[in-house]
C-alpha positions as a Markdown table, in Angstrom:
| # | Residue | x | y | z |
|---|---|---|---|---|
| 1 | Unk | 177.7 | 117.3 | 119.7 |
| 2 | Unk | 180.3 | 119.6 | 118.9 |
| 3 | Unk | 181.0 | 118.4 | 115.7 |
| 4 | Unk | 177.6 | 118.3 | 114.6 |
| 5 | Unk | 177.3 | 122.5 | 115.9 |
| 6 | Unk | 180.2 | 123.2 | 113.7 |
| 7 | Unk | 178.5 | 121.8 | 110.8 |
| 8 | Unk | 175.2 | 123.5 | 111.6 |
| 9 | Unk | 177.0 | 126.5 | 111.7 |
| 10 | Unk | 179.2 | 126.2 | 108.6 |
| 11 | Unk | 175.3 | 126.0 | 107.0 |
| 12 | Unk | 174.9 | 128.8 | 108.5 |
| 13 | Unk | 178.3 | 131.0 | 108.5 |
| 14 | Unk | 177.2 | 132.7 | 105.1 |
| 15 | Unk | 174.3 | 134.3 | 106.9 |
| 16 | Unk | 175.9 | 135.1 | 110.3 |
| 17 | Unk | 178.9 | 136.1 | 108.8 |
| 18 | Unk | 179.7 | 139.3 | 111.4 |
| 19 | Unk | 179.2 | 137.0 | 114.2 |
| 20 | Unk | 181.9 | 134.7 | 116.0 |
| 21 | Unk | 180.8 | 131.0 | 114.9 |
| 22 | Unk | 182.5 | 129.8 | 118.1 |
| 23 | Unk | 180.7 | 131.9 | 120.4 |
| 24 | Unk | 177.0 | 131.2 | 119.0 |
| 25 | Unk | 174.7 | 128.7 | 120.9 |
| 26 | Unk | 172.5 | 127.1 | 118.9 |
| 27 | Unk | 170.1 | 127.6 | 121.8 |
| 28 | Unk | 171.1 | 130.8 | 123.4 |
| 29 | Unk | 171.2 | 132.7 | 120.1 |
| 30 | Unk | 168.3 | 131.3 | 118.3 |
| 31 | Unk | 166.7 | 134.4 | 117.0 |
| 32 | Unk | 169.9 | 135.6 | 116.0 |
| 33 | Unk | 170.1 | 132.3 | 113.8 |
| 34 | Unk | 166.4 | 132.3 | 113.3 |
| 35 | Unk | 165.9 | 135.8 | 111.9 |
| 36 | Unk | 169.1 | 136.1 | 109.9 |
| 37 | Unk | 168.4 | 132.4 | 108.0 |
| 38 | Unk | 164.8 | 133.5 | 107.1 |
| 39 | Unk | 166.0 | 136.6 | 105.8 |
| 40 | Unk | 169.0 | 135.9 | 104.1 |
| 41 | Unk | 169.3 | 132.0 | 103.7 |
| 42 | Unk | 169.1 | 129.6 | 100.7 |
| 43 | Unk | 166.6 | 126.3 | 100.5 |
| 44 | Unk | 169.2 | 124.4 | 101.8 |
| 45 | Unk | 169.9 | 126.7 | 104.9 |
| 46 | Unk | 165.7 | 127.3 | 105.7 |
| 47 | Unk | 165.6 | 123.6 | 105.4 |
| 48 | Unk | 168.4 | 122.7 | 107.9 |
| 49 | Unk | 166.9 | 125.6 | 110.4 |
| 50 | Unk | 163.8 | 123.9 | 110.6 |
| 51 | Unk | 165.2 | 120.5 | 111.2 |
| 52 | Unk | 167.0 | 122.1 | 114.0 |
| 53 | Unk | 164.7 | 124.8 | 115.9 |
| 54 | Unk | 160.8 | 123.6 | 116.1 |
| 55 | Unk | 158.5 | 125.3 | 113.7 |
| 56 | Unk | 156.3 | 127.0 | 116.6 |
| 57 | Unk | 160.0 | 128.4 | 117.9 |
| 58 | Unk | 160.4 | 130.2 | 114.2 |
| 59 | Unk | 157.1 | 131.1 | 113.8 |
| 60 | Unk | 157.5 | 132.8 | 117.0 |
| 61 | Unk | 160.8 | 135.0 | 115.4 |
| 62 | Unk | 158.1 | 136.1 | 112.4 |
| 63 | Unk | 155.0 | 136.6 | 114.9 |
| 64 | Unk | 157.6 | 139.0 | 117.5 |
| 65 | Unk | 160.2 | 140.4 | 114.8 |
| 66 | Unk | 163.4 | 142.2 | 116.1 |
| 67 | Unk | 162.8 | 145.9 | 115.4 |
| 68 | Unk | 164.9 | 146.8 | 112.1 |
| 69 | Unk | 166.2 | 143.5 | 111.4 |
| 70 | Unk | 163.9 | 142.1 | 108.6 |
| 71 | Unk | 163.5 | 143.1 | 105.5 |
| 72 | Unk | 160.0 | 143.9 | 104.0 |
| 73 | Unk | 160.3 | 140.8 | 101.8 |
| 74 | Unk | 161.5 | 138.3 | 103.6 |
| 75 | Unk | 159.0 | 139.4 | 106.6 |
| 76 | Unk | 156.1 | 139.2 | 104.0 |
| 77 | Unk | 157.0 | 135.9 | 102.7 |
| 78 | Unk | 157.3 | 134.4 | 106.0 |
| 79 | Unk | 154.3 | 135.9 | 107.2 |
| 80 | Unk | 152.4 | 134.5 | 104.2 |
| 81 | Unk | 154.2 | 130.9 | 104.7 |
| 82 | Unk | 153.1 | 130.9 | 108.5 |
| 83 | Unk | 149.6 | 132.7 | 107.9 |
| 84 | Unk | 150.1 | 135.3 | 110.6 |
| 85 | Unk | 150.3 | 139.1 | 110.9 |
| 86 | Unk | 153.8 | 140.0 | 112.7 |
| 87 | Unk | 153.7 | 142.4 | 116.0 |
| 88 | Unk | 154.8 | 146.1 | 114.7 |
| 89 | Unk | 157.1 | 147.5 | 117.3 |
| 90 | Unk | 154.3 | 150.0 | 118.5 |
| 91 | Unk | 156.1 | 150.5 | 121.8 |
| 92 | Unk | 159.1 | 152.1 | 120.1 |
| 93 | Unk | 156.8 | 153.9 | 118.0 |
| 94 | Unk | 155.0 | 155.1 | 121.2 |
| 95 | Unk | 158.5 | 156.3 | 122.4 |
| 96 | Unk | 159.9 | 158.1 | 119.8 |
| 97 | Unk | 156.5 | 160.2 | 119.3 |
């Protein structure tokens, strides 16, 4: 099992590249993973990511996006792949006004 994390994560490294590889849990950390492969991953590494992570799981990282961590284009294009309008952080919003 180990093994097989440290080659999911070598996929991966180029992505997550301030983060220690040996501290992230696939499971723990998933919208870590999840939100920085959508928006800066190749084919190869969106592919891998949804062999790993079911595709409810992602969609759910595009539907509830981390405030200030997506970029317009990569939030667009998943939300056109997934057919779904993302959640704008109206709460923060809400605060800061």
């Amino acid at each position: 099992m180990k093994q097989e994390k440290e080659k999911v994560l070598a996929k991966f490294k180029p992505f997550l590249w301030s983060y220690d590889l040996e501290q992230i849990d696939l499971n723990k950390d998933k919208k870590r993973i999840i939100t920085n492969v959508l928006n800066l991953g190749t084919k190869e590494a969106t592919d891998l990511l949804f062999k790993i992570y079911d595709k409810a799981e992602i969609k759910k990282q595009v539907e509830e996006p981390l405030p200030g961590e997506w970029s317009d284009k990569s939030l667009n294009y998943w939300s056109i792949y997934f057919d779904i309008k993302p959640q704008q952080a109206k709460n923060v919003l809400r605060h800061l006004g």
